[in-house]
C-alpha positions, 0 to 999 in steps of 0.5 A, spaced: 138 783 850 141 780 858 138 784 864 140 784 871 136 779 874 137 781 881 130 779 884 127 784 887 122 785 893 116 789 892 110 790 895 103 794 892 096 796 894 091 793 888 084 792 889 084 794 897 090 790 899 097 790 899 100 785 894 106 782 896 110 780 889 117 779 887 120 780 879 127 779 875 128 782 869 127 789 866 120 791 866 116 790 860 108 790 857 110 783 856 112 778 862 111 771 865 107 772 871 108 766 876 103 764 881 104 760 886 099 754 890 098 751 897 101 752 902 107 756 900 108 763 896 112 766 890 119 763 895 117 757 891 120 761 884 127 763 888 131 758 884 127 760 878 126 768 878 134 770 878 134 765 872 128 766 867 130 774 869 135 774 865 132 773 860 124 776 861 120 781 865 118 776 871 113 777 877 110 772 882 106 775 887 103 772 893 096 770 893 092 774 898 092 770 904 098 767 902 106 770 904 106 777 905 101 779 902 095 781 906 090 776 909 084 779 912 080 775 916 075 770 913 068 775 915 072 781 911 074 778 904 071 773 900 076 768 899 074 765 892 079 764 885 075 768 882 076 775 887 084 771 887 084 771 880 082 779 879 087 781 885 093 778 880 090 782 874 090 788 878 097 787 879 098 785 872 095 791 870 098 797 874 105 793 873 103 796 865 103 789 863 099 787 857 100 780 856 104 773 859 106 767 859 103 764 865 105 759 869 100 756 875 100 750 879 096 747 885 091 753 888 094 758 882 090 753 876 083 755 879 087 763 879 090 762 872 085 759 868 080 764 870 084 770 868 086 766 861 078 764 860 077 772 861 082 774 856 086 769 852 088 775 847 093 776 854 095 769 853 102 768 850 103 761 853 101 757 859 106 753 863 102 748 868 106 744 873 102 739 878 095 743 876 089 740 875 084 741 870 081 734 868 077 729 871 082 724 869 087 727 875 082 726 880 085 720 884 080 717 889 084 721 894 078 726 891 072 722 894 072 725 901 072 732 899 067 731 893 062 728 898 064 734 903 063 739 897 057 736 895 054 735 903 058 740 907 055 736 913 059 736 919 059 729 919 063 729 912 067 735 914 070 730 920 071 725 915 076 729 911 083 728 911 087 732 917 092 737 913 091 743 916 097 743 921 104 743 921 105 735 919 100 736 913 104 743 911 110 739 910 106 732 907 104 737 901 112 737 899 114 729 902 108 726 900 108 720 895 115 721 895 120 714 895 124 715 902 130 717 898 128 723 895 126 727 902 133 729 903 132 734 897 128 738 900 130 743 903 126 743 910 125 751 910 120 751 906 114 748 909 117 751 917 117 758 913 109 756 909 106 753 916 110 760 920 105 764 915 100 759 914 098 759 923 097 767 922 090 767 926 084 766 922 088 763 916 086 756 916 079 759 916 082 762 908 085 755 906 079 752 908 074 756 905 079 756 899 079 748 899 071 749 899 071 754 893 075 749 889 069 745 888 067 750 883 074 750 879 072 742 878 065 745 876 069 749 870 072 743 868 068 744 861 069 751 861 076 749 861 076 744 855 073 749 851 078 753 852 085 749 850 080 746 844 079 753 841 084 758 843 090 752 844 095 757 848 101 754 847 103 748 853 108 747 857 106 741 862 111 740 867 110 734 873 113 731 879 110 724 877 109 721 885 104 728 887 099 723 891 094 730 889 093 730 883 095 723 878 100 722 873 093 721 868 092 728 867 099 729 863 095 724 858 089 728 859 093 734 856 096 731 851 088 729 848 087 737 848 092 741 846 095 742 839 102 745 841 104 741 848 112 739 851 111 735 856 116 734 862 115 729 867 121 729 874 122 724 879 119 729 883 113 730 888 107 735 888 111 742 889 117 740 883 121 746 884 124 744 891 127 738 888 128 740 879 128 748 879 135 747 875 132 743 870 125 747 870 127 754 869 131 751 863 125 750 861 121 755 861 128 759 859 128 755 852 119 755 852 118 763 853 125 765 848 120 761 843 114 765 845 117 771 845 121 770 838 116 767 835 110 772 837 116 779 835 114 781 843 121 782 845 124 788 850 
């Protein structure tokens, strides 16, 4: 059965702050709930939403610290994927939705795995794009923060790469990318990301996020152990010139995951901006399967 898939723009107060999301479709206990990464917000899904809506409940919110959702300073809220992850499910909950396909990338994988690990029973599907979850996609661009996380003297800290600012906002998009491939990227995107990214006091969020991703690595086994024993069905999708995260890590998945189809594009870190097309087709084609397969259709 068709929806309307008009997106809408919501807002709702969940574990103390107001959440900030946009949904498509009719609502359901059934949904696909997609999280977005650093350093955008659920505006990174607008291609996406209107398509996936006519055929699915569909949510993406803004992650605390991120879009319009709220984003209170750094002293008056622990910033950690585990307290985001428990703010998504809040949200989860209260919209009456009981399981998902989930789709995360970036800064949501820490969120979404966490969520899954705690209650795979609510998983129906994981759609993955540029998200890491193996040893095998830590490039060496990786070594400066690792020695920080290890060491968090002021010393390493200086050694870090410069991305907390306008220019490395917008290297999150154009980064890696042949020069031919930049004007596909609609230049809004990271002049809209930076507007709310410089709101004061968030750059002390992201770079506390950034710190607490140290323990996303750390449960990389945990990670393991979970594809090996739940075997969620996968959708792997990657923009293969990401200088974040390496192109190793689809080969990473395919040694994990019983049940994967995997899309390699002509993309950098934040696919979306380039191939929503071809995606959201994907995911129409990938959530169909799952719903008709596990008899959870509206």
């Amino acid at each position: 059965m068709k929806h309307s898939a008009k997106p809408r723009h919501r807002s709702r107060k969940v574990d103390g702050l107001t959440v900030h999301y946009r949904e498509a479709g009719a609502p359901c206990s059934t949904a696909v709930v997609l999280l977005h990464g650093f350093p955008t917000s659920s505006y990174s899904f607008r291609a996406v939403l209107p398509v996936l809506g006519r055929h699915a409940y569909v949510v993406a919110p803004d992650l605390p610290g991120f879009g319009f959702s709220d984003a209170p300073p750094l002293g008056e809220y622990d910033y950690t994927f585990e307290r985001l992850s428990h703010v998504i499910e809040a949200l989860v909950d209260d919209l009456g939705v009981q399981r998902y396909v989930l789709y995360v990338t970036d800064f949501a994988t820490p969120v979404g795995y966490l969520m899954a690990m705690r209650h795979p029973e609510r998983v129906l599907g994981l759609v993955v794009q540029n998200g890491n979850t193996h040893e095998a996609g830590l490039n060496d661009a990786w070594d400066a923060p690792r020695r920080f996380w290890q060491d968090p003297s002021e010393q390493n800290r200086e050694a870090l790469p410069e991305w907390l600012n306008f220019d490395g906002t917008r290297e999150q998009y154009l980064g890696g990318l042949p020069e031919q491939l930049h004007e596909l990227h609609p230049p809004e995107s990271w002049h809209l990301d930076w507007e709310r990214m410089s709101r004061p006091g968030n750059l002390d969020v992201q770079f506390q996020l950034f710190y607490d991703y140290r323990n996303h690595v750390a449960r990389f086994p945990q990670i393991a152990a979970y594809h090996q024993q739940h075997q969620p069905p996968c959708l792997l999708i990657w923009g293969r010139h990401d200088p974040f995260f390496d192109i190793a890590e689809v080969l990473a998945y395919h040694q994990e995951m019983a049940v994967l189809d995997a899309h390699i594009f002509d993309g950098g870190h934040l696919v979306l901006e380039t191939h929503a097309e071809e995606v959201a087709a994907l995911l129409v084609t990938f959530v169909e399967d799952l719903l008709e397969r596990t008899s959870v259709r509206a």
